[in-house]
C-alpha positions as CSV (number, residue, x, y, z in Angstrom):
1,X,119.6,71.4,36.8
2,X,117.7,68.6,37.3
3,X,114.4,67.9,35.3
4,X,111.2,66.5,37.4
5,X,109.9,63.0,35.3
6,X,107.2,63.9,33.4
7,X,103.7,62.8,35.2
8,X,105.1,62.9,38.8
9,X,104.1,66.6,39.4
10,X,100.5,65.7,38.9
11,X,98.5,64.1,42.0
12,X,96.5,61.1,41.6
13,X,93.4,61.0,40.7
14,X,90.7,59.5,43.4
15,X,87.1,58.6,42.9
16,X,85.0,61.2,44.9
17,X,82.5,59.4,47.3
18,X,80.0,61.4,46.3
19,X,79.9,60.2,42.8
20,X,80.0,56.7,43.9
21,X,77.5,56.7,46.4
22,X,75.5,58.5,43.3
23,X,76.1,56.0,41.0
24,X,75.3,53.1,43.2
25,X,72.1,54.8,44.2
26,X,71.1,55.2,40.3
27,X,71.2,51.7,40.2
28,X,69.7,50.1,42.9
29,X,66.1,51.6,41.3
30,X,67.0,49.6,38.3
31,X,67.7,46.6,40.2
32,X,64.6,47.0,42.0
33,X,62.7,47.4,39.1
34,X,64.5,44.6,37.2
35,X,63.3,42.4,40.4
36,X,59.8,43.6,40.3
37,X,59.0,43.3,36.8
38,X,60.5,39.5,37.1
39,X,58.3,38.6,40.0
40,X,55.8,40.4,38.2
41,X,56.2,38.0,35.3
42,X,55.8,34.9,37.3
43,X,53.4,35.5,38.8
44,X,51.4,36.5,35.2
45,X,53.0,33.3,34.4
46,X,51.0,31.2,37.2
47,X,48.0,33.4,36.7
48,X,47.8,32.5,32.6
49,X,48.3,29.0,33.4
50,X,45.9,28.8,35.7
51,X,43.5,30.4,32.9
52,X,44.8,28.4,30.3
53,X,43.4,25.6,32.4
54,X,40.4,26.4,34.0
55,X,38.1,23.4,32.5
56,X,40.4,20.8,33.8
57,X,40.5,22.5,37.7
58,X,36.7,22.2,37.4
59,X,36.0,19.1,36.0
60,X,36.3,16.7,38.8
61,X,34.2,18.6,40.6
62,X,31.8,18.6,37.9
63,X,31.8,15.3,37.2
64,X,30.9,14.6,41.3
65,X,27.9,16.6,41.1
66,X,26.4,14.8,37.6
67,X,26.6,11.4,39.3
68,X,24.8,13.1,42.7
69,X,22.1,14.1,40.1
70,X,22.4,11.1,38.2
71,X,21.4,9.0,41.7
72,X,18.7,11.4,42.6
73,X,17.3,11.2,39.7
74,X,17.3,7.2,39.8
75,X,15.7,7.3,43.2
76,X,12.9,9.3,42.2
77,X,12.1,7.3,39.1
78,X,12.2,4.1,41.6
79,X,9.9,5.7,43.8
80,X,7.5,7.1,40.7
81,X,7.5,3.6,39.4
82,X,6.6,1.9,42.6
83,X,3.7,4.6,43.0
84,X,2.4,3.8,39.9
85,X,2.1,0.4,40.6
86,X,0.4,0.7,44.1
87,X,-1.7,3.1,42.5
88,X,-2.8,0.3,39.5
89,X,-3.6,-2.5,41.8
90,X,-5.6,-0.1,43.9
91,X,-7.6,0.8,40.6
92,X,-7.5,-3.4,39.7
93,X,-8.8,-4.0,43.8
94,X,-11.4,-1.1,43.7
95,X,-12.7,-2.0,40.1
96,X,-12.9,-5.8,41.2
97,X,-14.9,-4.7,45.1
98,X,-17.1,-3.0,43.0
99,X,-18.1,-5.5,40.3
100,X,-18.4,-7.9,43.2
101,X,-20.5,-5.5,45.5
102,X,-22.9,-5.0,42.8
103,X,-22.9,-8.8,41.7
104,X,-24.2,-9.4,45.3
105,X,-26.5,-6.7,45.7
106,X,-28.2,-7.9,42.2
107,X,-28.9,-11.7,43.6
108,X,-30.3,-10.4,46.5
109,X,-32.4,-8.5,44.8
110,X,-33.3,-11.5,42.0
111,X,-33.5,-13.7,45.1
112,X,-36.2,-12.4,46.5
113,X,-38.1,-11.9,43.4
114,X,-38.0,-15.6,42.6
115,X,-40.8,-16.7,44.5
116,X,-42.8,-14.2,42.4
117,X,-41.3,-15.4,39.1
118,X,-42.7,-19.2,40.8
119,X,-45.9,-18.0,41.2
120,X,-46.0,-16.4,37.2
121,X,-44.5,-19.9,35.9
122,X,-47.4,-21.8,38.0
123,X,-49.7,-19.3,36.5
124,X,-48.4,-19.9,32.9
125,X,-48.9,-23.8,33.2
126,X,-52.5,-23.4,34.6
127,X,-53.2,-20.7,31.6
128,X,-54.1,-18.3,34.0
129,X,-51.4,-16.0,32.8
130,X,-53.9,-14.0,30.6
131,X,-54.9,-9.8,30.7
132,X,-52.8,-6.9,32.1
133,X,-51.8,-9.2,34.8
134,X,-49.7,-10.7,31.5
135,X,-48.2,-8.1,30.4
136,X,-47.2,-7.0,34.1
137,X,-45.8,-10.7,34.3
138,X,-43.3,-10.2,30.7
139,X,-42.3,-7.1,31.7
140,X,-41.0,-8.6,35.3
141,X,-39.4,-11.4,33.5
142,X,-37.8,-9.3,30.8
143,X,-36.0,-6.4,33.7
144,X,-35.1,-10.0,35.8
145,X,-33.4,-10.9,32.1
146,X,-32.0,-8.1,31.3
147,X,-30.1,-8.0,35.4
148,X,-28.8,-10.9,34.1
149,X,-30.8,-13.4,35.7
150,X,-31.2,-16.8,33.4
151,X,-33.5,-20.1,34.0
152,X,-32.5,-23.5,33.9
153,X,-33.5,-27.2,34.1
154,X,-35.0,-29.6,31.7
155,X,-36.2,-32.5,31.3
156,X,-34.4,-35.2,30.2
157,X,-31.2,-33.5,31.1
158,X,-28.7,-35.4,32.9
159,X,-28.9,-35.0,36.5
160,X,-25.8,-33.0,37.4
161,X,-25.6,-32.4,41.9
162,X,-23.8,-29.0,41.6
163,X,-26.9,-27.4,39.5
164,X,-29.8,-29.8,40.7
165,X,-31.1,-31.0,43.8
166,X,-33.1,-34.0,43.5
167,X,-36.4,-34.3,45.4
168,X,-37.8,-37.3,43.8
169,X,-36.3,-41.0,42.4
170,X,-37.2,-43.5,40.8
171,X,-36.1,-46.5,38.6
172,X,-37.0,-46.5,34.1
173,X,-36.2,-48.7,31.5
174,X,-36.3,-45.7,29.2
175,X,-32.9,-44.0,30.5
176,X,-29.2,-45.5,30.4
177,X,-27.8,-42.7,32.9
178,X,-29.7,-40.7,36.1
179,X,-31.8,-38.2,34.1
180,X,-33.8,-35.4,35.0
181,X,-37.5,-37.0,34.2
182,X,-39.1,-34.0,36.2
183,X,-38.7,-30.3,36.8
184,X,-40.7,-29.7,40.1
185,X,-38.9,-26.2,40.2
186,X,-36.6,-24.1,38.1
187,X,-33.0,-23.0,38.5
188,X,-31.5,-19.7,38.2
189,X,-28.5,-18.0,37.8
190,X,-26.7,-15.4,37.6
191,X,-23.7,-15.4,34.9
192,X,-21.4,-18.3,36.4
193,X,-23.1,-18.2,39.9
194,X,-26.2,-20.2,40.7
195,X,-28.4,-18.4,43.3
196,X,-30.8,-21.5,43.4
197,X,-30.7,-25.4,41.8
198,X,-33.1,-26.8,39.7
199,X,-35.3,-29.1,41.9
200,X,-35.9,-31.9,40.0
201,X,-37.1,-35.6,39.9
202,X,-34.3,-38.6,38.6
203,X,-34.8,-41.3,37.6
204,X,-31.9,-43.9,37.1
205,X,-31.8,-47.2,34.6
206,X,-33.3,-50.3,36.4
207,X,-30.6,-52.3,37.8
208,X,-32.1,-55.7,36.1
209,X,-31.4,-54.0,32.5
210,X,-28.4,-52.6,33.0
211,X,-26.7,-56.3,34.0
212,X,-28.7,-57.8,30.9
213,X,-27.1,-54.9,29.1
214,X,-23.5,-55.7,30.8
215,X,-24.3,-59.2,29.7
216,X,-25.3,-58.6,26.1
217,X,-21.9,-56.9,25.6
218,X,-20.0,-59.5,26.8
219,X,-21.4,-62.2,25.2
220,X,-20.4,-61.3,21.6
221,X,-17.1,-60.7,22.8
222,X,-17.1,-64.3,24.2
223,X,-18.3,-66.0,20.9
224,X,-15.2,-63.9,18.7
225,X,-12.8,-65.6,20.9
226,X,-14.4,-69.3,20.8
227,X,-13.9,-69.3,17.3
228,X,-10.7,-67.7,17.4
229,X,-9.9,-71.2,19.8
230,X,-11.8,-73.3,17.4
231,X,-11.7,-72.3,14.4
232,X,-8.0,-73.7,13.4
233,X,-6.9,-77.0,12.3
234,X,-6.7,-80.0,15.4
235,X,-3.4,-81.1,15.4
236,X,-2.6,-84.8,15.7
């Protein structure tokens, strides 16, 4: 009797489809997940760098709009500058048309009261200048003064032709330059302007005495150098 080896009566085993196709579908949902939570991780990789860094994403941008606001702001301080100087020599030009207009509109006004101030100076040197018509007279002189208005001319001055006019000449042995021996008419100004010469009379040295002058000079200067000739030894 013949004995069967021992394992051949049993059949093989074989993996059941089933389980395999179970098996491989229990872990494709890992796999999945395993994928996921990867790209999941990158991506919260690029996000935190990108928050790590923030400042340095933003700067040049930053720094682009200072120097636009830096140039703005040097523009309008340019432009406030330049105002503020127009506006100063505006204030320099209006201060100096004023001072001017009201220079002029004071001489005309002194102007025509000299003739009046004439006529009180005439009346002084005749001693007519007595009563209320007096004290009328000073308190005209002292407003004209007070305006500004001042008298010149005197005589024996010397004759200067921007300040006086000369209405009379003559010759005397009394003066060594042209001298003002007569004051026909006052002057007057006002401050550095003269709104009317003195009219005066000059008289000038006589021409005889200012040669015998020339001469005197001269002559002592001719006798110091004779006797610097002729005052040393004669030589053989």
């Amino acid at each position: 009797m013949t004995q069967d080896p021992q394992g051949f009566d049993k059949e093989p085993e074989v993996p059941d489809a089933e389980a395999a196709k179970t098996d491989v579908s229990a872990e494709s949902p890992a796999a999945e997940d395993g994928a996921r939570e990867a790209g999941a991780k990158a991506a919260g990789d690029g996000s935190s760098e990108a928050k790590a860094h923030p400042q340095e994403s933003q700067e040049p941008a930053l720094t682009a709009q200072l120097d636009q606001a830096r140039s703005a702001l040097a523009e309008r301080t340019a432009d406030l500058q330049r105002l503020q100087a127009e506006f100063q020599n505006y204030r320099r030009r209006v201060e100096r048309d004023r001072v001017a207009v009201k220079e002029m509109a004071v001489a005309n006004l002194l102007t025509e009261l000299l003739p009046v101030l004439d006529d009180i100076g005439r009346a002084r040197d005749h001693g007519e200048l007595v009563g209320g018509f007096k004290q009328v007279a000073e308190s005209l002189e002292t407003v004209a003064a007070k305006m500004g208005l001042a008298q010149f001319g005197k005589e024996g001055e010397p004759f200067d032709p921007t300040i006086h006019e000369a209405l009379m000449h003559s010759y005397s042995p009394d003066v060594t330059e042209t001298t003002c021996v007569q004051i026909l008419q006052p002057g007057y100004r006002i401050g550095e302007r003269t709104i009317r010469p003195a009219r005066v009379g000059v008289a000038e040295p006589q021409p005889g005495k200012a040669a015998a002058s020339d001469g005197q000079e001269k002559k002592p200067e001719e006798d110091a150098s004779e006797k610097d000739d002729g005052g040393g030894p004669d030589e053989g």
